[in-house]
The first five atom37 places (N, CA, C, CB, O) and aatype in JSON, in Angstrom:
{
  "aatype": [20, 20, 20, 20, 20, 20, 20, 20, 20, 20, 20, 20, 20, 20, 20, 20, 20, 20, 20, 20, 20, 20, 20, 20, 20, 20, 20, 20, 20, 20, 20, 20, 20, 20, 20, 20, 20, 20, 20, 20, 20, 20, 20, 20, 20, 20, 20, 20, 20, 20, 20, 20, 20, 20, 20, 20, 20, 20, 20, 20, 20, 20, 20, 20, 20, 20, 20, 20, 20, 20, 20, 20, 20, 20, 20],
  "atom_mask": [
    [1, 1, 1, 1, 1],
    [1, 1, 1, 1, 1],
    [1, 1, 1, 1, 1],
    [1, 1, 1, 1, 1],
    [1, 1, 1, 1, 1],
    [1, 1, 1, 1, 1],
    [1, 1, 1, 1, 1],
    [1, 1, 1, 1, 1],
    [1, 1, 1, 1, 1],
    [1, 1, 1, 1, 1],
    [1, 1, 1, 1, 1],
    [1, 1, 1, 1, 1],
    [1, 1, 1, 1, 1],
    [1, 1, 1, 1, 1],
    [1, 1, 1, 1, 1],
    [1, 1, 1, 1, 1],
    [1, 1, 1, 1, 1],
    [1, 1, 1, 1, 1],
    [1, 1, 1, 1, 1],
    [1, 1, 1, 1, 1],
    [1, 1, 1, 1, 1],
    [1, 1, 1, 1, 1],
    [1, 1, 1, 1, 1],
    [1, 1, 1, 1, 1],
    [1, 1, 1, 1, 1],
    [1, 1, 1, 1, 1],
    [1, 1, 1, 1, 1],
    [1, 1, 1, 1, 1],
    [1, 1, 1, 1, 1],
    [1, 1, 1, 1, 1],
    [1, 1, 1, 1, 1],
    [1, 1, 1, 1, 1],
    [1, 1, 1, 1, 1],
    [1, 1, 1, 1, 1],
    [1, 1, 1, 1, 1],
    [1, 1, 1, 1, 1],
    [1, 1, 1, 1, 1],
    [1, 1, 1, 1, 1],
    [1, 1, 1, 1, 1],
    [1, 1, 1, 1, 1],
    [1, 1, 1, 1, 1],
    [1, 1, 1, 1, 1],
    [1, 1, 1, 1, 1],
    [1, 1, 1, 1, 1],
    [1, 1, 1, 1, 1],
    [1, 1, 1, 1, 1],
    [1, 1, 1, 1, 1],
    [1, 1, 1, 1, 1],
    [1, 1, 1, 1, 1],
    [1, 1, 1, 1, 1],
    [1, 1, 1, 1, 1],
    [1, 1, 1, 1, 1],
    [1, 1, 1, 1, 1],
    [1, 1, 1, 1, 1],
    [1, 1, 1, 1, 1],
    [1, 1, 1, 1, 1],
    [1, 1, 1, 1, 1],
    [1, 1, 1, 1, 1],
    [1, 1, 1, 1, 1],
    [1, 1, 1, 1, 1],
    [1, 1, 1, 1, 1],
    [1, 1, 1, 1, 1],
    [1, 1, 1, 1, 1],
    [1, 1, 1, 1, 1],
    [1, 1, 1, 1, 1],
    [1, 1, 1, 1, 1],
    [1, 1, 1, 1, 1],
    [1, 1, 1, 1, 1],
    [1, 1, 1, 1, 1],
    [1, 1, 1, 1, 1],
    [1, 1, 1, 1, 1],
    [1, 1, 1, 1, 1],
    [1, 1, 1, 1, 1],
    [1, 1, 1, 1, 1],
    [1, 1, 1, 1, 1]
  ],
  "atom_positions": [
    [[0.53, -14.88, -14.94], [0.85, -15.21, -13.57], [0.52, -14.01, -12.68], [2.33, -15.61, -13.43], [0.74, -12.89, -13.12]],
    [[-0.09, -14.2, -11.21], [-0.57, -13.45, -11.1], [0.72, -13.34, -9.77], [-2.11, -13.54, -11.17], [1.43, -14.31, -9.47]],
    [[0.81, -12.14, -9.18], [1.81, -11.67, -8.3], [1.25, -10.66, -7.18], [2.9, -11.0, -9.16], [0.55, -9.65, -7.18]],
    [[1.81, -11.32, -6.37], [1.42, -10.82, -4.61], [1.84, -9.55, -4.56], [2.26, -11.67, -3.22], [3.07, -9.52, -4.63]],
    [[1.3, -8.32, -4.45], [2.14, -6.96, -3.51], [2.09, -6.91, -2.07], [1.52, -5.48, -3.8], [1.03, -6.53, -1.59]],
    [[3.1, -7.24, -1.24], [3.11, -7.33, 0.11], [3.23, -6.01, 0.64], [4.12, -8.2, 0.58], [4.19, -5.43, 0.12]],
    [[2.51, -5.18, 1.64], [2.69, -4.17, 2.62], [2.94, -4.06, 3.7], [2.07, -3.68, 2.72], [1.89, -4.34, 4.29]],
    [[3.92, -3.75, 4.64], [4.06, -3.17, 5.49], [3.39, -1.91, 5.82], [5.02, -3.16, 5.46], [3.74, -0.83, 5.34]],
    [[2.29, -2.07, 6.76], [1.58, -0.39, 7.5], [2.14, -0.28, 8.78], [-0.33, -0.26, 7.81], [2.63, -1.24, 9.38]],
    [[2.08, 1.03, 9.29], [2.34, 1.32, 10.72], [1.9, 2.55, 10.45], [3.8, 1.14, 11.42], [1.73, 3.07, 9.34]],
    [[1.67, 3.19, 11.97], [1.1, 4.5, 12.23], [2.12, 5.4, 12.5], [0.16, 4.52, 13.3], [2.29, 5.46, 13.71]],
    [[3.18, 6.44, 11.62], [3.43, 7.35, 11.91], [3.54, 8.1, 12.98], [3.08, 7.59, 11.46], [2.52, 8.08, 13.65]],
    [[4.24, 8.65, 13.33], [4.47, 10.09, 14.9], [3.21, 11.02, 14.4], [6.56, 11.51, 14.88], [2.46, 11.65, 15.13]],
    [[3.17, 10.94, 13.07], [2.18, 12.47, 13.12], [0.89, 12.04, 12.74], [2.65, 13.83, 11.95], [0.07, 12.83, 12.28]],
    [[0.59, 10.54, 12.94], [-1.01, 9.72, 12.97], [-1.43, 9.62, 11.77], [-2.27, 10.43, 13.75], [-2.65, 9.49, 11.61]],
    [[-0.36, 9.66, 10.36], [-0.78, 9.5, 9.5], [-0.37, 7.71, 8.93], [-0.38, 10.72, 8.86], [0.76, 7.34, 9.25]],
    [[-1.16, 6.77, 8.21], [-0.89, 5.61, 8.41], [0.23, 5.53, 6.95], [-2.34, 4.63, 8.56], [0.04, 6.03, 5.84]],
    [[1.58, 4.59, 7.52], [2.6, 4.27, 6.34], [2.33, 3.18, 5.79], [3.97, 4.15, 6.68], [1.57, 2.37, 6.32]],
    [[2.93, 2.96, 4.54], [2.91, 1.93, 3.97], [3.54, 1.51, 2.85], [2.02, 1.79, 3.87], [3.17, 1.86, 1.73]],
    [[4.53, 0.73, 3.05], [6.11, 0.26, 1.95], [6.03, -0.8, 1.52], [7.61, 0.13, 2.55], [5.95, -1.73, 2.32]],
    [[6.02, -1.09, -0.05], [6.21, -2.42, -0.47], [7.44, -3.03, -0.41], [5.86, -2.55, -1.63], [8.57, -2.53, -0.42]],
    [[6.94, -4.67, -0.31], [8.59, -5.67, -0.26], [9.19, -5.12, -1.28], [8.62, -7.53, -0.56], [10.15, -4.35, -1.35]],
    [[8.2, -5.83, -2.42], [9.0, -5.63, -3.95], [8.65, -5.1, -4.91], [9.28, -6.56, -4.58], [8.62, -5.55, -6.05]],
    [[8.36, -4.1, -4.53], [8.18, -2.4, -4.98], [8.84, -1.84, -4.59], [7.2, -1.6, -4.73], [9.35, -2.2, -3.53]],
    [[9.24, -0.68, -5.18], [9.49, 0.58, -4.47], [8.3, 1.51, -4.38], [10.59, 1.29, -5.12], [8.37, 2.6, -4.95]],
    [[7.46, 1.23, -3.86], [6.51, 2.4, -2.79], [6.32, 2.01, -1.5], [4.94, 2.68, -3.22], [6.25, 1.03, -0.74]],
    [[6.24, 3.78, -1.61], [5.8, 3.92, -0.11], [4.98, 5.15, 0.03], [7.05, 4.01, 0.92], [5.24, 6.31, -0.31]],
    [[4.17, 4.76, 0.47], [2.55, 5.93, 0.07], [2.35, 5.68, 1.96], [0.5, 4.91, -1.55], [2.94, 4.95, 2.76]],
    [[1.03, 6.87, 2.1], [0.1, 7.22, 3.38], [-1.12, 8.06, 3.38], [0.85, 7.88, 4.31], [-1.44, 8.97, 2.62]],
    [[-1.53, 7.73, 4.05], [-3.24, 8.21, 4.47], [-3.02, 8.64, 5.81], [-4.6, 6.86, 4.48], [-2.19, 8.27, 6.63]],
    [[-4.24, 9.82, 5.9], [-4.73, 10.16, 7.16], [-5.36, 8.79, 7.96], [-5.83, 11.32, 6.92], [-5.05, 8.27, 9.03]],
    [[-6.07, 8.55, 7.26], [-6.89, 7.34, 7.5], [-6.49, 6.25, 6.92], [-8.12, 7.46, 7.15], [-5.72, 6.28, 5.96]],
    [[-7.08, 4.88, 7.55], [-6.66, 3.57, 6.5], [-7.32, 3.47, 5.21], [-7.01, 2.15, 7.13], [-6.81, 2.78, 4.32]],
    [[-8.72, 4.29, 4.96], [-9.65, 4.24, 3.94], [-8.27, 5.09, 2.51], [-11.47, 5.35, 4.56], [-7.86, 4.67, 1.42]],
    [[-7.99, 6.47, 3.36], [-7.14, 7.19, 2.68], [-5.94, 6.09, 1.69], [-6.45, 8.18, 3.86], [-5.73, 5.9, 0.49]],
    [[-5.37, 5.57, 3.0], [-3.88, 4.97, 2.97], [-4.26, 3.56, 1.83], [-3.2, 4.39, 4.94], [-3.26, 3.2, 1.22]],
    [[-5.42, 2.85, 1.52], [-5.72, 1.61, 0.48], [-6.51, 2.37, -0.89], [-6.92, 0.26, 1.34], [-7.09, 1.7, -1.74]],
    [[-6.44, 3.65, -0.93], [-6.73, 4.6, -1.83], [-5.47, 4.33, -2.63], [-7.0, 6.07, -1.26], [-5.31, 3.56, -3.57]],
    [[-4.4, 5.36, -1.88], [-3.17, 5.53, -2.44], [-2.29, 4.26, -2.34], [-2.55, 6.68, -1.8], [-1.31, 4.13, -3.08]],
    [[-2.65, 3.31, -1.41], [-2.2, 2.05, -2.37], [-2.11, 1.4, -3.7], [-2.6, 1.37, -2.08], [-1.14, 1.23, -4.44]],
    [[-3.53, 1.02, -3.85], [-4.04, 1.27, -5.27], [-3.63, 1.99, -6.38], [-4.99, 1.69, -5.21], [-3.35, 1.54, -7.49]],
    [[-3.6, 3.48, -5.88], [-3.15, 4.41, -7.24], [-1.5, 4.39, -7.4], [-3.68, 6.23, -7.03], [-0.8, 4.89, -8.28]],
    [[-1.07, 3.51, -6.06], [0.99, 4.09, -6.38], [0.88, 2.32, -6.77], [2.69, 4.88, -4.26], [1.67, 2.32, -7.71]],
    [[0.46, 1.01, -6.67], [0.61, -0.13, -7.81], [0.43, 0.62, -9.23], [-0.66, -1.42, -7.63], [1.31, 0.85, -10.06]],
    [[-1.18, 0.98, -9.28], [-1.5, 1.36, -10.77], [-0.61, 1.89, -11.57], [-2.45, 2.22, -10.89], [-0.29, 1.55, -12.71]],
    [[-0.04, 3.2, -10.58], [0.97, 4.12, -11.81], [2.32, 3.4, -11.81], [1.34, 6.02, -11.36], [2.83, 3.22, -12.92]],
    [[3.06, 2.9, -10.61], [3.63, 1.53, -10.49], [3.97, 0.55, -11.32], [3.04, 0.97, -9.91], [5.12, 0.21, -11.59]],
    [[3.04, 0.11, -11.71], [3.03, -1.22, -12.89], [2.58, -0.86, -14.41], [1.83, -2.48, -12.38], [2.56, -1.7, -15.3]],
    [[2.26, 0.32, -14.56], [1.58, 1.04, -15.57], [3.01, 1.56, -16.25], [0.39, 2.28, -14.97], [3.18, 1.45, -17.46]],
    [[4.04, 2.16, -15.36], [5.05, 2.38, -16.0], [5.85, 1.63, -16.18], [5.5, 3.11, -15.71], [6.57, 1.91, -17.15]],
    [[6.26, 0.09, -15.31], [7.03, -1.04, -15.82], [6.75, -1.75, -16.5], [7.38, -1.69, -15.24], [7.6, -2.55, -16.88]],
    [[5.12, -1.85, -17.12], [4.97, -2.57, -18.07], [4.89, -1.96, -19.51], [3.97, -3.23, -17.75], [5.27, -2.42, -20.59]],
    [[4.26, -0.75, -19.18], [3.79, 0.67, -20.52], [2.47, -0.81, -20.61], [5.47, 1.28, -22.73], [2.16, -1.24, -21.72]],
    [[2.21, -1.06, -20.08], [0.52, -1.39, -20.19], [-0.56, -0.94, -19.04], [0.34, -3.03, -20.23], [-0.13, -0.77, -17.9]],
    [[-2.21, -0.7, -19.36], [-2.61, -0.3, -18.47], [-3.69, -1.3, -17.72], [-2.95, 0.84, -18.86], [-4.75, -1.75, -18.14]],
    [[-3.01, -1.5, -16.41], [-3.48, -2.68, -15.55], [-4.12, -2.5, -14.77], [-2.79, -3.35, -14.99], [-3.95, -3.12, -13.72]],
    [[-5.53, -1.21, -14.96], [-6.69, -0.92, -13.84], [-7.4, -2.26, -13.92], [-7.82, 0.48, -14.19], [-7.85, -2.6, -12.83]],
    [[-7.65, -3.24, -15.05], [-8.64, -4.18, -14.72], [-7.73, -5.56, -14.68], [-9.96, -4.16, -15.84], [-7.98, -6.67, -15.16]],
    [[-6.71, -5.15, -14.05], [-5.99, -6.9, -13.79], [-5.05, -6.32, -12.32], [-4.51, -7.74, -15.65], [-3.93, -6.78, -12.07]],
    [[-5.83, -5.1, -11.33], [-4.74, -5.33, -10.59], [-4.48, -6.58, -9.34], [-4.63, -4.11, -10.11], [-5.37, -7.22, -8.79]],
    [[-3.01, -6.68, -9.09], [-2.89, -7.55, -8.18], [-3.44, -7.65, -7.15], [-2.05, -7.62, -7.93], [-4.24, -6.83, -6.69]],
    [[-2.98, -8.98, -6.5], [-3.78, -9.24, -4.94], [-2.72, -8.1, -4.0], [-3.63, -11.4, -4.19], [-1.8, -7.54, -4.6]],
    [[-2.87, -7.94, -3.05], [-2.35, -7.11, -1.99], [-2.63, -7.98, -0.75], [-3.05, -5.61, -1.92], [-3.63, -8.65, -0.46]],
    [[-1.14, -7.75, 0.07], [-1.39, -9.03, 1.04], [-0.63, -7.39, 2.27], [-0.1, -11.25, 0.58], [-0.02, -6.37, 1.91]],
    [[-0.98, -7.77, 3.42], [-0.9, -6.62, 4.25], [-0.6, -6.88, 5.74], [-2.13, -5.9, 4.12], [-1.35, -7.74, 6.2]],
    [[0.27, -6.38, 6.61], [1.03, -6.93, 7.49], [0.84, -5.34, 8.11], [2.59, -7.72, 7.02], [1.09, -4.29, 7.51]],
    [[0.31, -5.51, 9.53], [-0.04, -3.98, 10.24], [0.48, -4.48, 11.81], [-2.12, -3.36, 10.17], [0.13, -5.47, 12.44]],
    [[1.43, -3.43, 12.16], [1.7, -2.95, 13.35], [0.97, -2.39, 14.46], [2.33, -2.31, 13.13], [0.97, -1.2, 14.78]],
    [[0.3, -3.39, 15.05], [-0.66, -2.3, 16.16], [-0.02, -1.96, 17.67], [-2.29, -3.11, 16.56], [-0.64, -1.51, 18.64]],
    [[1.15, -2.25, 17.59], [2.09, -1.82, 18.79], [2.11, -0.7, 19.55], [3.21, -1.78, 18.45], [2.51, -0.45, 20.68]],
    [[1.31, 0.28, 18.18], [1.31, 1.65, 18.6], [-0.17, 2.27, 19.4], [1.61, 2.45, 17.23], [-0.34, 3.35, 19.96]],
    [[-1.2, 1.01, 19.18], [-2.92, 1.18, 19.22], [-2.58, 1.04, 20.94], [-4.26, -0.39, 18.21], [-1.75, 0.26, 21.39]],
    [[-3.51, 2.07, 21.83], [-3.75, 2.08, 22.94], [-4.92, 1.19, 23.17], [-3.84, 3.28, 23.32], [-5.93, 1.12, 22.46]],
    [[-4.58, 0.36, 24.5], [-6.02, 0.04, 25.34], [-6.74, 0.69, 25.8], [-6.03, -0.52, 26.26], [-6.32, 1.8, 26.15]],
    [[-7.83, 0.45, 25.99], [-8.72, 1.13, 27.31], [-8.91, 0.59, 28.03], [-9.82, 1.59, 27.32], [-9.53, 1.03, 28.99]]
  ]
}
């Protein structure tokens, strides 16, 4: 069965991007968004790597992602 990791992102005071799982406990960040779906990736991997003691680089989950742009200026 395959299982959703849901994220919450938002942009930080100090412009670095957050990001907390529902039902996980992480919460990782990037300078950048490229950064911040880096360390997504690697905090599931080590994540599920230690709740299962199996290693799930080639079965990881879908990632579903919910972003705050409240903070993004117009021009």
């Amino acid at each position: 069965m395959n299982k959703i990791v849901t994220f919450q992102i938002s942009k930080g005071e100090d412009g670095f991007y957050v990001a907390s799982a529902d039902s996980l406990a992480i919460i990782t960040q990037g300078k950048t968004f490229e950064d911040l779906l880096n360390n997504i990736r690697e905090a599931i991997e080590i994540s599920l790597d230690d709740f299962s003691g199996k290693n799930i680089k080639n079965a990881f989950p879908p990632v579903m992602m919910n972003m705050d742009f409240s903070e993004i200026a117009h021009a």
